[in-house]
N, CA, C and O atoms as a Maestro MAE file, in Angstrom:
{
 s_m_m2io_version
 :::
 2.0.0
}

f_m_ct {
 s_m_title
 :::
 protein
 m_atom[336] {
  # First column is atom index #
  i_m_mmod_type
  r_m_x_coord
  r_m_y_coord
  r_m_z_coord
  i_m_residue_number
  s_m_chain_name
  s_m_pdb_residue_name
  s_m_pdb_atom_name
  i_m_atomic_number
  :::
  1 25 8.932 10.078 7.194 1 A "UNK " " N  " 7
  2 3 8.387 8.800 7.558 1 A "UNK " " CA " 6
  3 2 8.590 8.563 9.054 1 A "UNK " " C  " 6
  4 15 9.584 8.801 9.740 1 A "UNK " " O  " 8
  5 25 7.252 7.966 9.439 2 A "UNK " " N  " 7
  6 3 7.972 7.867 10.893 2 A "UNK " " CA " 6
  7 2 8.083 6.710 11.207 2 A "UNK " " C  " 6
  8 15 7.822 6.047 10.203 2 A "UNK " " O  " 8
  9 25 8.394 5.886 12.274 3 A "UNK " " N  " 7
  10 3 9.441 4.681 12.841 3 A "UNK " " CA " 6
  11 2 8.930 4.472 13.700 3 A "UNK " " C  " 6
  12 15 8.449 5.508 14.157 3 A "UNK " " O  " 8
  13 25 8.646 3.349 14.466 4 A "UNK " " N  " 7
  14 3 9.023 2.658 15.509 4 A "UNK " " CA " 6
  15 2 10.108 1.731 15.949 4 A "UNK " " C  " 6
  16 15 10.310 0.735 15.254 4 A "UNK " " O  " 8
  17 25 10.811 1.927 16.989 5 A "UNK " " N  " 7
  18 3 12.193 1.418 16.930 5 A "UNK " " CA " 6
  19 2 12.263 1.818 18.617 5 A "UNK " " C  " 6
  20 15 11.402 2.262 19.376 5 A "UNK " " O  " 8
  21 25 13.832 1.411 18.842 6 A "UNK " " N  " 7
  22 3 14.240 1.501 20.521 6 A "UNK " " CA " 6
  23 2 15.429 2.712 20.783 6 A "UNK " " C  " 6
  24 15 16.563 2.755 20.307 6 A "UNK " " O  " 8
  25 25 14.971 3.373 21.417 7 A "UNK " " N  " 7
  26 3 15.498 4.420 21.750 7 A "UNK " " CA " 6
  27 2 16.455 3.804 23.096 7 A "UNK " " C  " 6
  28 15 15.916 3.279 24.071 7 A "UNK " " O  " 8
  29 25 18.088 3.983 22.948 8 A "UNK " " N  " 7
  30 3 18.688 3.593 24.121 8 A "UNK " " CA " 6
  31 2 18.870 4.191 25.223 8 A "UNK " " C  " 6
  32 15 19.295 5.312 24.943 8 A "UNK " " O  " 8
  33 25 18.775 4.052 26.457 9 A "UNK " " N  " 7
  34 3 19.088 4.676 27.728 9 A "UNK " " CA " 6
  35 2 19.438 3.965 28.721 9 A "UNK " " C  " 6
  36 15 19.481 2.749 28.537 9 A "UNK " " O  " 8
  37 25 19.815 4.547 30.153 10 A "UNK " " N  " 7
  38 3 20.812 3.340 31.124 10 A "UNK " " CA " 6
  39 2 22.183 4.265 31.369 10 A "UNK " " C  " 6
  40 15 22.565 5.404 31.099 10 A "UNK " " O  " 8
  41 25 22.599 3.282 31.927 11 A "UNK " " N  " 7
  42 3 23.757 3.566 32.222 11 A "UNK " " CA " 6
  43 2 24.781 2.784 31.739 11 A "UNK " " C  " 6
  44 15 24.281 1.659 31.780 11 A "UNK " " O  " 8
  45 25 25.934 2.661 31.293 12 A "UNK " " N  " 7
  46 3 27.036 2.375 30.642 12 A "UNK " " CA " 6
  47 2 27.521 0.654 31.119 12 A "UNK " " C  " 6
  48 15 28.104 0.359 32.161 12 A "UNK " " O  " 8
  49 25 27.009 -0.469 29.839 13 A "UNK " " N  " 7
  50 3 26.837 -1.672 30.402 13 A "UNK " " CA " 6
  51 2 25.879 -2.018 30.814 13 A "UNK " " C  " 6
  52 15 25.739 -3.196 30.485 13 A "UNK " " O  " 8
  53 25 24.850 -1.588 31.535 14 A "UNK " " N  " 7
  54 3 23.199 -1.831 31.905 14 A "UNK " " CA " 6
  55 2 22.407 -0.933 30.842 14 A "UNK " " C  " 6
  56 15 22.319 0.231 31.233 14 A "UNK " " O  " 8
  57 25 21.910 -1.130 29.812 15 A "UNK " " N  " 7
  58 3 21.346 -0.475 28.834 15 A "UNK " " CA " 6
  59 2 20.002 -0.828 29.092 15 A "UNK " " C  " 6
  60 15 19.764 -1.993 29.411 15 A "UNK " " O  " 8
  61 25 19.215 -0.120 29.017 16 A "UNK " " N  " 7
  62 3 17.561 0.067 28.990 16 A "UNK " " CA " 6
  63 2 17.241 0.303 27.779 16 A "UNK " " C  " 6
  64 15 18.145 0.839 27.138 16 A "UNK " " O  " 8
  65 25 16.042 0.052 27.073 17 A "UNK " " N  " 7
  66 3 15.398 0.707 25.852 17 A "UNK " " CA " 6
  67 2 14.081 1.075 26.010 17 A "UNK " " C  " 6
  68 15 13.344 0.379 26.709 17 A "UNK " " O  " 8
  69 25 13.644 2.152 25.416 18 A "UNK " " N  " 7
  70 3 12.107 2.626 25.613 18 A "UNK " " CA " 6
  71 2 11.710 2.387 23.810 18 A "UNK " " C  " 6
  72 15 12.443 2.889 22.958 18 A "UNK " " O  " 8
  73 25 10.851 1.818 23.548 19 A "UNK " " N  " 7
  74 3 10.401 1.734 22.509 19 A "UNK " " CA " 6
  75 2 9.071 2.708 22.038 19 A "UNK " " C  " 6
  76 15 7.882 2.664 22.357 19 A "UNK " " O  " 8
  77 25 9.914 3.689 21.043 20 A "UNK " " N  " 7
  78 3 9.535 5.152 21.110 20 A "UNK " " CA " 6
  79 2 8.928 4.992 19.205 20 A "UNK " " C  " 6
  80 15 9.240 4.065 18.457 20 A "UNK " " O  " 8
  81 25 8.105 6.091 18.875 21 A "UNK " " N  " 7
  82 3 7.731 6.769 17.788 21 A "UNK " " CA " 6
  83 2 8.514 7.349 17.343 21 A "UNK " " C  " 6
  84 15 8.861 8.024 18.312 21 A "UNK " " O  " 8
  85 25 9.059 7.610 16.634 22 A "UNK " " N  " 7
  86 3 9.943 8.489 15.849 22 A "UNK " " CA " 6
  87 2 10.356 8.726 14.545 22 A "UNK " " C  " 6
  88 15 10.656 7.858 13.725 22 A "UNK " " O  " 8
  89 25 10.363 10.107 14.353 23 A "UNK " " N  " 7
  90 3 10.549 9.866 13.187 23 A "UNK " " CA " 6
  91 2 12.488 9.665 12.539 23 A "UNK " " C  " 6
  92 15 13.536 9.782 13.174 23 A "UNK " " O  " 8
  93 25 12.263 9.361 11.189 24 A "UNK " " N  " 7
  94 3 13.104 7.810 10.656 24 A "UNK " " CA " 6
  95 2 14.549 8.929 10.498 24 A "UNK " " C  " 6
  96 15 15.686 8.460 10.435 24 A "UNK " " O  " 8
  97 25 14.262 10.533 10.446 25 A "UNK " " N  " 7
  98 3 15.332 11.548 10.375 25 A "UNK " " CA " 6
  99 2 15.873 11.766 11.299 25 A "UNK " " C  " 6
  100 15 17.044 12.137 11.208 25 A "UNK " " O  " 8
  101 25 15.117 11.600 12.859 26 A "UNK " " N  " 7
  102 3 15.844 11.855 13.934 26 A "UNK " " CA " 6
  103 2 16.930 11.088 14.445 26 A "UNK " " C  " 6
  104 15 16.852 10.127 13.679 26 A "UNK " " O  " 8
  105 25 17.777 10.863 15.111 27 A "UNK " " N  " 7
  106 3 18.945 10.159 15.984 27 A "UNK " " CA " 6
  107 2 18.660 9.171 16.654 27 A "UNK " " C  " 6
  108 15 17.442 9.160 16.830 27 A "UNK " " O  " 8
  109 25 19.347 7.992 17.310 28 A "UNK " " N  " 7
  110 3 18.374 7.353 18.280 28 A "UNK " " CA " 6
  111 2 18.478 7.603 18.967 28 A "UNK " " C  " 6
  112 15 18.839 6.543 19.479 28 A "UNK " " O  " 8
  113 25 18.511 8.587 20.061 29 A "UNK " " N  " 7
  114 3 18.215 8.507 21.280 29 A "UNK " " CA " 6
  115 2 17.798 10.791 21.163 29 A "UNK " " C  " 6
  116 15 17.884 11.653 22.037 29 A "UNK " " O  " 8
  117 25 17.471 10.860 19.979 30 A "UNK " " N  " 7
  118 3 16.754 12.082 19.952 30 A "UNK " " CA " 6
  119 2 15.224 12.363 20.362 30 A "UNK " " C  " 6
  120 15 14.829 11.528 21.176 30 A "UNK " " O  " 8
  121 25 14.444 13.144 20.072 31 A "UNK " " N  " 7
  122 3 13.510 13.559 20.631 31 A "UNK " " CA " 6
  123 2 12.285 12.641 19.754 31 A "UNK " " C  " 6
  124 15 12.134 12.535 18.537 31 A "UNK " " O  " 8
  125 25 11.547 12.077 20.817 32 A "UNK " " N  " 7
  126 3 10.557 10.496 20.132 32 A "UNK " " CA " 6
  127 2 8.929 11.353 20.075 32 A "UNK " " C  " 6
  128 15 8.680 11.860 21.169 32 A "UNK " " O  " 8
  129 25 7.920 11.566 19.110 33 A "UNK " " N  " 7
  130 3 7.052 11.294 19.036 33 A "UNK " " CA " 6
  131 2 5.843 10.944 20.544 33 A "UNK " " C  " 6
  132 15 4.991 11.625 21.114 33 A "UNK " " O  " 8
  133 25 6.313 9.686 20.700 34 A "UNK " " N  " 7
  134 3 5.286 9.008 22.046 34 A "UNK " " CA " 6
  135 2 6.308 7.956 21.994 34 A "UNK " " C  " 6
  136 15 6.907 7.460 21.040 34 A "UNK " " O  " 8
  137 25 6.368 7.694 23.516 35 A "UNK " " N  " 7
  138 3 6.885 6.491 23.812 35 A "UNK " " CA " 6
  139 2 5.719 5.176 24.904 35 A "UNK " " C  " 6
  140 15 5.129 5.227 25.983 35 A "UNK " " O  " 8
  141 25 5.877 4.346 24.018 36 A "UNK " " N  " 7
  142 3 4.696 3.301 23.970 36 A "UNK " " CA " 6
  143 2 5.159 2.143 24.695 36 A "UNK " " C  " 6
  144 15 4.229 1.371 24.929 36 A "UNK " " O  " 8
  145 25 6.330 1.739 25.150 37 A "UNK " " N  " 7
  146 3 6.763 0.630 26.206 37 A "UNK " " CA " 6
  147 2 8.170 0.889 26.122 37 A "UNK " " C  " 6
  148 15 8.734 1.840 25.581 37 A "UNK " " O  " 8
  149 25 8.770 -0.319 26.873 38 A "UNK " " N  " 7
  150 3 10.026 -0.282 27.353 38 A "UNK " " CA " 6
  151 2 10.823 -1.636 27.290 38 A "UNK " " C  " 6
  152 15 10.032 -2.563 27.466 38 A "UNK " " O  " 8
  153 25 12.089 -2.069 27.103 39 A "UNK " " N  " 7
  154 3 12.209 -3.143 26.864 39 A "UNK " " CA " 6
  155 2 14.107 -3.270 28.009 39 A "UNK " " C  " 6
  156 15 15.155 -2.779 27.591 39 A "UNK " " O  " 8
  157 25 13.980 -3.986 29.290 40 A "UNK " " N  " 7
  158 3 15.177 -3.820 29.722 40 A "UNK " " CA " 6
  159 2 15.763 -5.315 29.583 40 A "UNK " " C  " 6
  160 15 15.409 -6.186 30.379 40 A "UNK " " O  " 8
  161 25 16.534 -5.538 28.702 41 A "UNK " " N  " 7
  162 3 17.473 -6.917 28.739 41 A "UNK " " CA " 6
  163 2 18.222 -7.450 29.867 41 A "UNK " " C  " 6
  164 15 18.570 -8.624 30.000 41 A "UNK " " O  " 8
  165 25 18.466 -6.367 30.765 42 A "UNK " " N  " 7
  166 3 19.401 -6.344 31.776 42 A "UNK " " CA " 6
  167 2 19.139 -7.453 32.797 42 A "UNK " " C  " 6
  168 15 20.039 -8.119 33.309 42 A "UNK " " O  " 8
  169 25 17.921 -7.590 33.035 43 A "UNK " " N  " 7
  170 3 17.302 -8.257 34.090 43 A "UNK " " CA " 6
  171 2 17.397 -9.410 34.059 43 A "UNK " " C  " 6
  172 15 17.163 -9.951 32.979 43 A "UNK " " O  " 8
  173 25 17.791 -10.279 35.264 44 A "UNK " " N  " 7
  174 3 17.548 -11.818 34.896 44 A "UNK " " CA " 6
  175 2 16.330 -12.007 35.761 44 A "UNK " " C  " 6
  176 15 16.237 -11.862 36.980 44 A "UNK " " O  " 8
  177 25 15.379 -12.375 34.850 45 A "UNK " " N  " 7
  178 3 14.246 -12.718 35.403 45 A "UNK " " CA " 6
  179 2 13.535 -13.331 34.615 45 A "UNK " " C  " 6
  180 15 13.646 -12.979 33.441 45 A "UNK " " O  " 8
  181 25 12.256 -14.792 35.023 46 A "UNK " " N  " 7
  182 3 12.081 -15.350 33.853 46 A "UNK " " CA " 6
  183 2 10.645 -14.984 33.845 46 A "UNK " " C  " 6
  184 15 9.861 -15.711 33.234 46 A "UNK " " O  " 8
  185 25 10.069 -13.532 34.695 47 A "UNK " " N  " 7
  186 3 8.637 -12.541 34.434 47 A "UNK " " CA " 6
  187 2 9.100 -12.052 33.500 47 A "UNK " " C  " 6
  188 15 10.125 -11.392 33.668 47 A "UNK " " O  " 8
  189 25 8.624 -12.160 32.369 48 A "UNK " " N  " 7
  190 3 8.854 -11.128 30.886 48 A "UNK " " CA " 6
  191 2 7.751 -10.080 31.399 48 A "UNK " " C  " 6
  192 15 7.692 -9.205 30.536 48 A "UNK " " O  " 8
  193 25 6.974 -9.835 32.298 49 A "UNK " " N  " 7
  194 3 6.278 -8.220 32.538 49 A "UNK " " CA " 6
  195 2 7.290 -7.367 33.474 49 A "UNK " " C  " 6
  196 15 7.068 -6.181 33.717 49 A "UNK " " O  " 8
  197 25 8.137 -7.886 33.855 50 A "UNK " " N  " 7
  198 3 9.173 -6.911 34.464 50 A "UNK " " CA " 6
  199 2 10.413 -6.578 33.069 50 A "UNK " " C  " 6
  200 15 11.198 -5.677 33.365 50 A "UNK " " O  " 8
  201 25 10.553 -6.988 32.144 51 A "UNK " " N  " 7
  202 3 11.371 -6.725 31.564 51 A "UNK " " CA " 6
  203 2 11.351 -6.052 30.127 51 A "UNK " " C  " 6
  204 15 12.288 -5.555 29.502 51 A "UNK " " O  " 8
  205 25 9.845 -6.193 29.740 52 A "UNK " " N  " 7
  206 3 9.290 -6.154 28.839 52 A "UNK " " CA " 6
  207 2 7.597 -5.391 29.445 52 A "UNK " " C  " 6
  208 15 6.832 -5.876 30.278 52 A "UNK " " O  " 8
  209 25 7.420 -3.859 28.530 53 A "UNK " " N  " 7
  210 3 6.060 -3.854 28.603 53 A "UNK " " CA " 6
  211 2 6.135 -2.582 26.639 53 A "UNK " " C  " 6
  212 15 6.833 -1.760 26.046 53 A "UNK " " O  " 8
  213 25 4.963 -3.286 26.549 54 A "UNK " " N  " 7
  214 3 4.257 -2.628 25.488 54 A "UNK " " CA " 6
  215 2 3.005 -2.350 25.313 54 A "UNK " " C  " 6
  216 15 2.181 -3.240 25.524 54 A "UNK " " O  " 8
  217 25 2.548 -0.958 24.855 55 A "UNK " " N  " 7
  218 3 1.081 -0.618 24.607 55 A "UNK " " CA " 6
  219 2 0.345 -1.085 23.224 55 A "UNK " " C  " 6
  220 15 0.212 -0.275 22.307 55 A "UNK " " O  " 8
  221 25 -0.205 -2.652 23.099 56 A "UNK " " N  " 7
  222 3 0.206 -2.734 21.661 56 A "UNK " " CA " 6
  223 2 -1.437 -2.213 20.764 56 A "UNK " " C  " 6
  224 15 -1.832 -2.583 19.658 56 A "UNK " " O  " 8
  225 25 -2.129 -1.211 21.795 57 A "UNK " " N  " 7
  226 3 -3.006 -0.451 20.609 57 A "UNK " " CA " 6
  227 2 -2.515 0.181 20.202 57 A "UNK " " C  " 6
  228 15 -2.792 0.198 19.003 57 A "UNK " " O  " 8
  229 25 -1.380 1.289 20.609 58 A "UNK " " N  " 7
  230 3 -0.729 2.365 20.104 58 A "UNK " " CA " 6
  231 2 0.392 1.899 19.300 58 A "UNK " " C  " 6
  232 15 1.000 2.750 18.652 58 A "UNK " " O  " 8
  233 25 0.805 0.541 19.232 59 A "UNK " " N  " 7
  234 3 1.282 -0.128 18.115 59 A "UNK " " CA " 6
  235 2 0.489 -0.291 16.579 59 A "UNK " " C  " 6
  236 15 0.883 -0.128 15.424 59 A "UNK " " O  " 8
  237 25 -0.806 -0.690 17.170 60 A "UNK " " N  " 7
  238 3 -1.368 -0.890 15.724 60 A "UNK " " CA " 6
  239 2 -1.860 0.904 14.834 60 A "UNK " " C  " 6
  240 15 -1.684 1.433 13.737 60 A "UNK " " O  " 8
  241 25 -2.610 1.292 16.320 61 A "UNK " " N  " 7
  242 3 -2.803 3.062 15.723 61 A "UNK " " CA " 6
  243 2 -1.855 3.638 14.930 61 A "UNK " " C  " 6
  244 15 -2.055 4.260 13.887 61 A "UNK " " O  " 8
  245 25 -0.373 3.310 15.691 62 A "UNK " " N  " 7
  246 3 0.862 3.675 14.630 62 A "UNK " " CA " 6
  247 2 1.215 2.966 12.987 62 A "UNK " " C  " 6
  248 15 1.748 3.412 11.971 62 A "UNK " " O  " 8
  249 25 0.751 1.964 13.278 63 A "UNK " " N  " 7
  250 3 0.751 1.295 12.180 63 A "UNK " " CA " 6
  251 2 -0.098 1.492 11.073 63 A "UNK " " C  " 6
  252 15 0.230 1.238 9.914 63 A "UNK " " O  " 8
  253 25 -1.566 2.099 11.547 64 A "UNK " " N  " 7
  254 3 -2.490 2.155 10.399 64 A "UNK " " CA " 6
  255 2 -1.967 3.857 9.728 64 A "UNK " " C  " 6
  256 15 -2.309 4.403 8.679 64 A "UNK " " O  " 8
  257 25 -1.008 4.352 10.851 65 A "UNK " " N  " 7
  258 3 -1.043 5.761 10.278 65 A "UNK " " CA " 6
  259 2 0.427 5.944 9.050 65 A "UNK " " C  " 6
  260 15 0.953 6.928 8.529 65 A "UNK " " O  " 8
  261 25 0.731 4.167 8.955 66 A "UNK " " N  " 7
  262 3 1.878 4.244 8.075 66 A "UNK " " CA " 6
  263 2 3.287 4.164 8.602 66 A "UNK " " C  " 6
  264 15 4.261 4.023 7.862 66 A "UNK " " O  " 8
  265 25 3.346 4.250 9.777 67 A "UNK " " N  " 7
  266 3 5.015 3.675 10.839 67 A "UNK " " CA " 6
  267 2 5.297 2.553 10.601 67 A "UNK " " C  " 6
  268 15 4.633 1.543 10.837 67 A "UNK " " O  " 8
  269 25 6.578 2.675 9.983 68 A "UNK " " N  " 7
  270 3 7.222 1.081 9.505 68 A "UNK " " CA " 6
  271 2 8.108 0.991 11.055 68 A "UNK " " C  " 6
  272 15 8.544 1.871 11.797 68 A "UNK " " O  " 8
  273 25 8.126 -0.467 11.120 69 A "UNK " " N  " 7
  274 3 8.748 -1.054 12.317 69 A "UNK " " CA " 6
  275 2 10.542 -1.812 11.787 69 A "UNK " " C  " 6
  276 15 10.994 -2.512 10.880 69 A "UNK " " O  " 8
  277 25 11.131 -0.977 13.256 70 A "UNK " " N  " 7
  278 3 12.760 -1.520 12.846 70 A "UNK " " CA " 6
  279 2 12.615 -2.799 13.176 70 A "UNK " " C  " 6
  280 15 11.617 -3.217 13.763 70 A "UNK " " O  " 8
  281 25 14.003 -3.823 12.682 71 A "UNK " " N  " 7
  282 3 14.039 -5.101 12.876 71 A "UNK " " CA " 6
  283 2 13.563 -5.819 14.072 71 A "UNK " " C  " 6
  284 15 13.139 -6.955 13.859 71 A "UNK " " O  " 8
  285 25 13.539 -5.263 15.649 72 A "UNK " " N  " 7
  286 3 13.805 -5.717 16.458 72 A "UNK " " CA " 6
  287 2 12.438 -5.757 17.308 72 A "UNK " " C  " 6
  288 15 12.251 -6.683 18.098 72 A "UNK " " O  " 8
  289 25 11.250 -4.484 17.088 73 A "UNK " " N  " 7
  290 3 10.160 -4.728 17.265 73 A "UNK " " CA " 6
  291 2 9.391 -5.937 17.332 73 A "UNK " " C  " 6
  292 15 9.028 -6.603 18.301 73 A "UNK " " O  " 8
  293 25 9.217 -6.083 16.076 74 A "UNK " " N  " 7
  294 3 8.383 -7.192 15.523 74 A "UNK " " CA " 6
  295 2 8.428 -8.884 16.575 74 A "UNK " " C  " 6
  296 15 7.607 -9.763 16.838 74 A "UNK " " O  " 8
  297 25 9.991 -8.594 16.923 75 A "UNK " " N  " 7
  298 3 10.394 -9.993 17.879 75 A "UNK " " CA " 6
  299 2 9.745 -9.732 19.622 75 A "UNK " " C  " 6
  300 15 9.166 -10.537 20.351 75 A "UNK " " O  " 8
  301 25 10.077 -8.472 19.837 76 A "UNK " " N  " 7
  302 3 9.389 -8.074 20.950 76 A "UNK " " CA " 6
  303 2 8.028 -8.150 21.240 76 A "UNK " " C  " 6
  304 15 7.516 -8.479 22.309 76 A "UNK " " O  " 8
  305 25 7.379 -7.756 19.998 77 A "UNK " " N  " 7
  306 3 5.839 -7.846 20.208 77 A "UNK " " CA " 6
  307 2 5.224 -9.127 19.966 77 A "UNK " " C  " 6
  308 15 4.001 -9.170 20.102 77 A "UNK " " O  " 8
  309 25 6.054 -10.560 19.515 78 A "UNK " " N  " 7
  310 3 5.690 -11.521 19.831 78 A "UNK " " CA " 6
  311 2 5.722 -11.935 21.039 78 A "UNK " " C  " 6
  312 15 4.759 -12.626 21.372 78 A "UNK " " O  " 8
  313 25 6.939 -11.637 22.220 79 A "UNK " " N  " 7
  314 3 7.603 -11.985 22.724 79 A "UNK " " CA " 6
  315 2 6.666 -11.409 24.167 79 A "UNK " " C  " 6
  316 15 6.651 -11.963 25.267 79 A "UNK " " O  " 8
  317 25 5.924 -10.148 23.772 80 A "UNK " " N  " 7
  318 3 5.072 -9.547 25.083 80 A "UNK " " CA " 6
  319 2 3.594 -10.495 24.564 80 A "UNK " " C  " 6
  320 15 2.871 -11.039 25.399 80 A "UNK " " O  " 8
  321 25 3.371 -10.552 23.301 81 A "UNK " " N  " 7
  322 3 1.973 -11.283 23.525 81 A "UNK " " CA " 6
  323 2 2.098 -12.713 24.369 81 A "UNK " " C  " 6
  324 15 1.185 -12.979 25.151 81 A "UNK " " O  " 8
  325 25 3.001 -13.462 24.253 82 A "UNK " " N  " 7
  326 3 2.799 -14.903 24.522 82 A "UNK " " CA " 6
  327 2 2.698 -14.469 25.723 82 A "UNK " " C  " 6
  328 15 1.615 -14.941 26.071 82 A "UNK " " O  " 8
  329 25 3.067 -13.936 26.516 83 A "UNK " " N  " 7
  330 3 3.344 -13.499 27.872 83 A "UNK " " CA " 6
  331 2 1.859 -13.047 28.880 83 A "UNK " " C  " 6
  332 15 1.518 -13.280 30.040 83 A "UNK " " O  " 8
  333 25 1.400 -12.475 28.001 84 A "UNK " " N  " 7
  334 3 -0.328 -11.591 28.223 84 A "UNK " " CA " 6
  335 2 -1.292 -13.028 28.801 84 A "UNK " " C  " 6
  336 15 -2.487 -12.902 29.069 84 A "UNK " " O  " 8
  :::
 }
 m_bond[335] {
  # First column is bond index #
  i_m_from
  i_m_to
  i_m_order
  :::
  1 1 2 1
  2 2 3 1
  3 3 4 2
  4 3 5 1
  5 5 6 1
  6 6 7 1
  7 7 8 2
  8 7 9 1
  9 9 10 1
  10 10 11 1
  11 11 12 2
  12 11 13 1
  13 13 14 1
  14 14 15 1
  15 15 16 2
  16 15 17 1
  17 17 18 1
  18 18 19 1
  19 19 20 2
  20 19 21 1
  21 21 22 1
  22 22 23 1
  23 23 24 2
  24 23 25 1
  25 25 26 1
  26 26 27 1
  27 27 28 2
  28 27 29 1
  29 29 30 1
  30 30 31 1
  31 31 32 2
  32 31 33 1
  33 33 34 1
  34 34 35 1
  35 35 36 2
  36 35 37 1
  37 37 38 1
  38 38 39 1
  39 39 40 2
  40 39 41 1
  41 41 42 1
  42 42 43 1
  43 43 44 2
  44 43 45 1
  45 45 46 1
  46 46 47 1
  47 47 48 2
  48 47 49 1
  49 49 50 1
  50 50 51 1
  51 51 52 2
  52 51 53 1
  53 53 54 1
  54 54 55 1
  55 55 56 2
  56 55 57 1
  57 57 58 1
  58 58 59 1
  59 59 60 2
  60 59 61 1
  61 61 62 1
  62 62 63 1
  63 63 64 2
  64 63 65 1
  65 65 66 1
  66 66 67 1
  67 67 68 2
  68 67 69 1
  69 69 70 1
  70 70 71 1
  71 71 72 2
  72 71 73 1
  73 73 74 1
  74 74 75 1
  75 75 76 2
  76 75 77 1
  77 77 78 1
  78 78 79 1
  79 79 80 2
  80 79 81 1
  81 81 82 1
  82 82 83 1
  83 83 84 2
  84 83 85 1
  85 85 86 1
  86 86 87 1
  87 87 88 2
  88 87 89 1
  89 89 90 1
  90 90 91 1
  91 91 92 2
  92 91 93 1
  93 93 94 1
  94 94 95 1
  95 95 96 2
  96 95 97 1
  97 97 98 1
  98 98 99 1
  99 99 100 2
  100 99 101 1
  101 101 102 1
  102 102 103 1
  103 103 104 2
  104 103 105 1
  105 105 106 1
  106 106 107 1
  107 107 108 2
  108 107 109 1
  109 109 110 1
  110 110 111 1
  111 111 112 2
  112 111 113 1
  113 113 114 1
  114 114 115 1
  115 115 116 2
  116 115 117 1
  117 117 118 1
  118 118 119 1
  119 119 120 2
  120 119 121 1
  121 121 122 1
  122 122 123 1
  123 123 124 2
  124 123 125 1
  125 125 126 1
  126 126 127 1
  127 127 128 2
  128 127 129 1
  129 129 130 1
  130 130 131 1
  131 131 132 2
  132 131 133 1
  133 133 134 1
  134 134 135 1
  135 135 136 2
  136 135 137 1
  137 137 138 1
  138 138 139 1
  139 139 140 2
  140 139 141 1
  141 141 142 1
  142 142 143 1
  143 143 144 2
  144 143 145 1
  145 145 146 1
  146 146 147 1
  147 147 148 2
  148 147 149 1
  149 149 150 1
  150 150 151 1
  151 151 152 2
  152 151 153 1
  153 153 154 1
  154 154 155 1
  155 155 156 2
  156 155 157 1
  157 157 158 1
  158 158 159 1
  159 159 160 2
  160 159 161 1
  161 161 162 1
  162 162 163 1
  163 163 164 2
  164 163 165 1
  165 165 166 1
  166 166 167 1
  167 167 168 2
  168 167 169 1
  169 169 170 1
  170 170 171 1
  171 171 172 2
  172 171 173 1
  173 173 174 1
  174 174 175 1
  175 175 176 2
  176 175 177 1
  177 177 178 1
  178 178 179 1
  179 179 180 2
  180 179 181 1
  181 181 182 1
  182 182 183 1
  183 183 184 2
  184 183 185 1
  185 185 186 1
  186 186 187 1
  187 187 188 2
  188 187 189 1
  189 189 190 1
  190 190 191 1
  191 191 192 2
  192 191 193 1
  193 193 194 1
  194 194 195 1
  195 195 196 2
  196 195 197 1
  197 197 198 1
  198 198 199 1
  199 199 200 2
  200 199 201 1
  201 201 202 1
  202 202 203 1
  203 203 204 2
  204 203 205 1
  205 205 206 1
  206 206 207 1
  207 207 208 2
  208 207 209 1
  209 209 210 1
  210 210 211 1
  211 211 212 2
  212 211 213 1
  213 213 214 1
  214 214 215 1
  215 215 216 2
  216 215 217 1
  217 217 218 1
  218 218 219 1
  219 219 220 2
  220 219 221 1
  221 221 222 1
  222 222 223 1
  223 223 224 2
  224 223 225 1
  225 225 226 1
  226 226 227 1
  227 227 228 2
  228 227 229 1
  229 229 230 1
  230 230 231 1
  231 231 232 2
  232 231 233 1
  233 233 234 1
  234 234 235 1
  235 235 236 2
  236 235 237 1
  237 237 238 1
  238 238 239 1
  239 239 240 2
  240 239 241 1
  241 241 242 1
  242 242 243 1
  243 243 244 2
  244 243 245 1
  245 245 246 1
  246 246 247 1
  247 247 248 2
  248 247 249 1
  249 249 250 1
  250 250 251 1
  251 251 252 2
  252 251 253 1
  253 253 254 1
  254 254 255 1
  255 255 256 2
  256 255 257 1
  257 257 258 1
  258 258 259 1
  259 259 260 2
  260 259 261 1
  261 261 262 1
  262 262 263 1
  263 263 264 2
  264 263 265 1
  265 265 266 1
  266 266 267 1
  267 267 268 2
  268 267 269 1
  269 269 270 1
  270 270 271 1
  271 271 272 2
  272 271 273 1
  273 273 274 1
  274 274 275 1
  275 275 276 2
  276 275 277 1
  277 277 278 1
  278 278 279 1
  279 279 280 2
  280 279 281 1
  281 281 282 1
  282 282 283 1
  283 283 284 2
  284 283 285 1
  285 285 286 1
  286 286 287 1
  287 287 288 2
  288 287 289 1
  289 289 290 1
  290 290 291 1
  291 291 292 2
  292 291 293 1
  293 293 294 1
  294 294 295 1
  295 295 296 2
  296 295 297 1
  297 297 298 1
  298 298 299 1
  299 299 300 2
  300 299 301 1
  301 301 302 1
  302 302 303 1
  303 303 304 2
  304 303 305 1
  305 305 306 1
  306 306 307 1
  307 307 308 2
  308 307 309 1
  309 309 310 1
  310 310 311 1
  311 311 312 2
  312 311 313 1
  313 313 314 1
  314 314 315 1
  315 315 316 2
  316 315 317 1
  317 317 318 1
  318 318 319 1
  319 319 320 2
  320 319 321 1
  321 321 322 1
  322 322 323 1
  323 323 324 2
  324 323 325 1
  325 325 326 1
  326 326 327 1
  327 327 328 2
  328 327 329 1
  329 329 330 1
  330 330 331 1
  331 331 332 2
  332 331 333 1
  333 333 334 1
  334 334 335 1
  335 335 336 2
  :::
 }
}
């Protein structure tokens, strides 16, 4: 089965996430499918396009092909539309 979910990266205390394809057997921060946006918390900034970007056709393409989404997606991709 494959996944969409956040793959972690950064440096230790400043954490970055790339919000990657993957499938649901691999590790998180193992080898992703496609990676489709990025999500950095780190930033104080109140531009959500610097902190936040997502490709959300390759969200739905993933979706029609059967990729269930982890908890944390779903909040993000509200969170980039209002923003658009």
């Amino acid at each position: 089965m494959v996944r969409i979910r956040l793959s972690r990266y950064g440096r230790k205390k400043l954490s970055s996430y790339r919000i990657v394809v993957i499938s649901s057997k691999k590790p998180r921060n193992g080898k992703y499918i496609e990676k489709i946006g990025f999500f950095n918390p780190s930033i104080n900034t109140n531009n959500i396009k610097n902190k936040l970007y997502i490709n959300i056709d390759r969200i739905y393409f993933w979706k029609k092909k059967g990729a269930s989404l982890s908890k944390r997606i779903p909040n993000l991709i509200k969170m980039y539309e209002r923003s658009i």
